[in-house]
N, C-alpha and C positions, 0 to 999 in steps of 0.2 A: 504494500500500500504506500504510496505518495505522500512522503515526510512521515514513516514510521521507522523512527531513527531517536536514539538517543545519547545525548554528548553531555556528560558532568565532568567534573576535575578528576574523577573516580571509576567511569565506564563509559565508553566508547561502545555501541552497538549499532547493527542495522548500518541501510547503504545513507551516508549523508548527502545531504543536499544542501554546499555550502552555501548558497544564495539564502535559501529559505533561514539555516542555522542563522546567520547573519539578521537576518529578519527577526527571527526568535528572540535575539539574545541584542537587538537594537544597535548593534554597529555600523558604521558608514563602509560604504567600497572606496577601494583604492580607485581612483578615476584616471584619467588620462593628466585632469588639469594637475592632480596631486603626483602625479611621476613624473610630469613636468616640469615640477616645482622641485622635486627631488635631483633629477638632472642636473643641477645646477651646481650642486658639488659633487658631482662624480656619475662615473661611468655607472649605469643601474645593475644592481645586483641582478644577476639569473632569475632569482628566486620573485622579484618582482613582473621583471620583464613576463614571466610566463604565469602570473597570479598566485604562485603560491602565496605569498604572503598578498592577502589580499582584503584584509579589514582593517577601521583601526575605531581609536576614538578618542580624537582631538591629535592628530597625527600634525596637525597645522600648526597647533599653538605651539608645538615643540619647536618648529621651524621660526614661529614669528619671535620665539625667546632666542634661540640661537643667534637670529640676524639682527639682535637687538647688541647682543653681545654677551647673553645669558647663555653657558654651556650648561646641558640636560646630563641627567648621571642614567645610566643603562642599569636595567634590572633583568633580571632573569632568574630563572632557580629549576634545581629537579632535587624529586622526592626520591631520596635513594632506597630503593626497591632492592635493588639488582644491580647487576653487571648494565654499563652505559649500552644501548644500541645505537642504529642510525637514526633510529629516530626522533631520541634523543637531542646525536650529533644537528641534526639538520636545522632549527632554531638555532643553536650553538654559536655555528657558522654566520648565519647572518648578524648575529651581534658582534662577531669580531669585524663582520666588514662595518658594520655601523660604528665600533668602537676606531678602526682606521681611518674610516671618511672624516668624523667627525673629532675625534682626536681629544676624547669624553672619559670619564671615569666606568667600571663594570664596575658591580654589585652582586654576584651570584651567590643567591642562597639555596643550603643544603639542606631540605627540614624532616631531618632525622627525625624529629617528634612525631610529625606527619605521619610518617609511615609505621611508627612505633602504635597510633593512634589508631592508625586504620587498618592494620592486620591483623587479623587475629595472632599469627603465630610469633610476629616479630617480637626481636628483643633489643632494647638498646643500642645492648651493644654489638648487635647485627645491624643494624642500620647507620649508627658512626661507622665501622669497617667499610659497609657498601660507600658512605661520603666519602669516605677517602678515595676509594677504587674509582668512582664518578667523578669528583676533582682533577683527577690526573689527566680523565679524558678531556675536560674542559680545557686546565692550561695546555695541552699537547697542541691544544689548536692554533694556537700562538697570541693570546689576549697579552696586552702587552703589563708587565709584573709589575710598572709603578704603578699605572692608573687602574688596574685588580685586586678586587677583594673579596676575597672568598667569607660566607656566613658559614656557620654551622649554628643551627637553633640552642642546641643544649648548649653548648660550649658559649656562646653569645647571650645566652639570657639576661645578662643583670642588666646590659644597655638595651635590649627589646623590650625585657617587660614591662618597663614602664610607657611604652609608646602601645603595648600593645595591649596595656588595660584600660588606654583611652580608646584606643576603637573598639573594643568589647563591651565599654560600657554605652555606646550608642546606638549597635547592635541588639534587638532584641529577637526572642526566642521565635515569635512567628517568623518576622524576617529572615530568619535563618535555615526556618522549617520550606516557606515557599524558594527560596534560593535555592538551597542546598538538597532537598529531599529529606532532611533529617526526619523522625519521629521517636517513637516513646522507646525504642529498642537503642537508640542512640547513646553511646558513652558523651558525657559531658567535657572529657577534654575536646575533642572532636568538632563537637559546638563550638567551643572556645579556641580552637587551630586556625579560623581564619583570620581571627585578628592578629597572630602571627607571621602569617602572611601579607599582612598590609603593612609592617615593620618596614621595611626596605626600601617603601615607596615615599617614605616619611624620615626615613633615619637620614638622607644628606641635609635634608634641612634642619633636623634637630643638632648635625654636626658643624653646619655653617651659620649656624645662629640665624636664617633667614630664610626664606622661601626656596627652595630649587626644586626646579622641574623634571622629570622624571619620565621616561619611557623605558613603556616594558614590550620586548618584542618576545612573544612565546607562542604557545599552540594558542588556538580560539578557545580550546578546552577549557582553560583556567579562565576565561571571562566571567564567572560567577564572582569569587576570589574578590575580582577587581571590582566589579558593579558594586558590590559591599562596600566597598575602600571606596571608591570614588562616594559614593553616599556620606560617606560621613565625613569626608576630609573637609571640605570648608567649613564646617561645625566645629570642627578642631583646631581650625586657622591654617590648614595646609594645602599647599596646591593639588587640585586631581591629578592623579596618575594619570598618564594618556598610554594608550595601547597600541601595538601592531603585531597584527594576529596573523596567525599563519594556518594552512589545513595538517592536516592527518599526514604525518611520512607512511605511504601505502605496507602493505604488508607482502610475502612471496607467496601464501593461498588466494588472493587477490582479493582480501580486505581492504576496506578502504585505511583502517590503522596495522601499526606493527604491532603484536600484541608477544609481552613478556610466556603470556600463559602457553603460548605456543614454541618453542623453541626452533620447528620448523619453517617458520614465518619471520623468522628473525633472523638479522647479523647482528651478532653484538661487536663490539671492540673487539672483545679479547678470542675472536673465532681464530683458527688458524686456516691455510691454504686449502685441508682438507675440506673441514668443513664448511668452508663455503661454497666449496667445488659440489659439495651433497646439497646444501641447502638449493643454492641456485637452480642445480638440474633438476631437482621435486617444484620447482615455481610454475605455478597457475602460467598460460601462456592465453594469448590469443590466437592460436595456430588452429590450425584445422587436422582431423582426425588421420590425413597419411600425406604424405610429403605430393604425392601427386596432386590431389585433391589440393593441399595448398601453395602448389605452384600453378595450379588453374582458379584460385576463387582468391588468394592472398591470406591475409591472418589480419585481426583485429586488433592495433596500437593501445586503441582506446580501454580494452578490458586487461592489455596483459601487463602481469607483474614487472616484468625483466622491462618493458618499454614505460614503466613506470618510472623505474630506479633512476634510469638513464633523465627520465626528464625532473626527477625529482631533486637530483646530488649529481650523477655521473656525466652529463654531459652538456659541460658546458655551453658548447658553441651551438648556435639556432639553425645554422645552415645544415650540420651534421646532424641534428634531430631532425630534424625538417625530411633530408636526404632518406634515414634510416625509417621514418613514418613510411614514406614514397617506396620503398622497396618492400617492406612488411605489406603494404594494401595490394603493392602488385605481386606479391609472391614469389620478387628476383632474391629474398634472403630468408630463412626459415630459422624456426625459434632454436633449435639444436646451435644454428651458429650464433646467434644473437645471447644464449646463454653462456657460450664458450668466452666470446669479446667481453660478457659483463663480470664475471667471474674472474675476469686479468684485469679488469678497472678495477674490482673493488679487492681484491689484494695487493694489490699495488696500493692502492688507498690505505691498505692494513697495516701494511710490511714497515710503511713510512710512519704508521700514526701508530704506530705499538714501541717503532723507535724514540718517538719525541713522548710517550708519554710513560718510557723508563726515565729518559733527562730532568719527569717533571716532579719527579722524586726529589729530584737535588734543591727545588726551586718554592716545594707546595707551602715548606711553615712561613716562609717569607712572605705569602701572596694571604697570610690568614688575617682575618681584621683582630682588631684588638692583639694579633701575635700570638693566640691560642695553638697548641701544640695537639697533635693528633694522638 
């Protein structure tokens, strides 16, 4: 059925339909006139150019503070679950280009609590471990280590709490029921998690004694999160957090997300040569049922995994998707090769980012705020 989908900070179900999602959750599209205006300090990210990152809200104001001569501080965070995937990765990446374009402080918090809250099985101190192992994936990427600071929630609390019992006390329990889904079976830290997550969008101002403006570029997912936070910040005296949202990194069963819970739908960082060589060749394709048959009818771009990846991380250049689209619809290249070429992109991609994210061991207590020690 049409929009029987469901997107919380917590589960990902059903095919989405990001127009509508957008609609849902009240964010503006990326326009022509707004990547216009982005133009103007640099060459566009991939990830714009082809709409993934393709919501925001109040993506302008960021721009009209900047050209005022006001620099914005970058946020972003993951809830360490697990081992980092590309999914992950792919948000990541665009904040380091945003953090190069603009030449801005990062922010990324790690809310071990979060995930302490919402599993049942976790334990503390399973989920600092996992922060650390996710940390390294992030500096690997190359964020630059003066202007990075990494959170960790428990480890940071004495300076959040207090920021984050003012948004909690403006929040109340229905608004948190229709937001979030909570109800009666609900643990009350849980409740109280999202004010910890409005920390970050508040902590540069509380640290420069004045207002600064704040973008967060992450999944759409966590727009709940933020509609909270932006609700209550001028109430508090603080500027709204402004957004740019990005879609679902696909999965290799042809999900529209990567899902932890599946392992065969996933790269994570730490896969090796092998298996990504297995995971890639079990990936949902858009092929047709024998080589002959799809060298006479073509294969399908638009539903298959492997021609996802490529548009999602792996290939940069428009003319080369464009070329590789044109051969898949005419049936001059078949999924067998198109899985063999994606499988050397993204070890290669591994090979290199497994190197820089042993280097980022040397590098992680220095990048921590307050200088917290793992």
């Amino acid at each position: 059925m049409a929009g029987d989908f469901k997107v919380t900070p917590w589960e990902v179900t059903g095919d989405i339909d990001y127009d509508l999602l957008a609609e849902r959750f009240g964010t503006t599209a990326i326009d022509e006139k707004t990547l216009s205006r982005m133009k103007k300090y640099g060459e566009l990210h991939m990830m714009l150019r082809r709409n993934i990152f393709y919501s925001h809200r109040d993506l302008n104001v960021i721009f009209d503070e900047y050209e005022k001569g006001n620099k914005f501080v970058l946020y972003t965070g993951r809830g360490p679950s697990g081992h980092t995937h590309l999914g992950h990765i792919m948000p990541w990446m665009f904040n380091k280009w945003m953090q190069d374009v603009f030449g801005v402080e990062m922010h990324f918090q790690l809310t071990d609590d979060e995930k302490f809250l919402f599993k049942q099985d976790a334990t503390l101190q399973e989920t600092k471990r996992m922060a650390y192992e996710n940390a390294l994936d992030f500096i690997a990427l190359g964020f630059d280590p003066k202007l990075t600071k990494i959170i960790l929630d428990t480890e940071n609390i004495k300076t959040m709490y207090p920021i984050a019992l003012k948004v909690a006390k403006k929040i109340n329990l229905s608004t948190a029921k229709a937001v979030f889904g909570f109800d009666n079976t609900t643990n009350i830290g849980s409740i109280f998690y999202t004010s910890m997550q409005s920390v970050p969008a508040f902590l540069p101002s509380e640290l420069a004694g004045h207002n600064v403006p704040v973008l967060i570029p992450c999944g759409i997912d966590q727009d709940p999160h933020f509609r909270a936070c932006r609700d209550v910040a001028q109430g508090l005296g603080y500027l709204k957090p402004c957004q740019i949202y990005c879609k679902m990194f696909p999965g290799l069963s042809g999900s529209d997300k990567m899902s932890s819970s599946d392992p065969f739908s996933t790269i994570y960082t730490t896969d090796n040569a092998k298996e990504v060589k297995k995971k890639v060749g079990k990936a949902f394709t858009g092929g047709c049922v024998s080589v002959d048959e799809q060298r006479e009818k073509g294969g399908n771009p638009e539903v298959c995994a492997i021609f996802k990846y490529n548009y999602y991380l792996f290939e940069n250049d428009d003319e080369k998707l464009n070329e590789l689209t044109i051969k898949c619809r005419s049936g001059k290249i078949l999924c067998g090769e198109c899985k063999v070429a994606l499988t050397e992109k993204i070890n290669k991609f591994l090979e290199e980012h497994q190197a820089k994210r042993e280097k980022a061991k040397d590098v992680i207590h220095d990048m921590t705020f307050e200088g917290f020690r793992w």
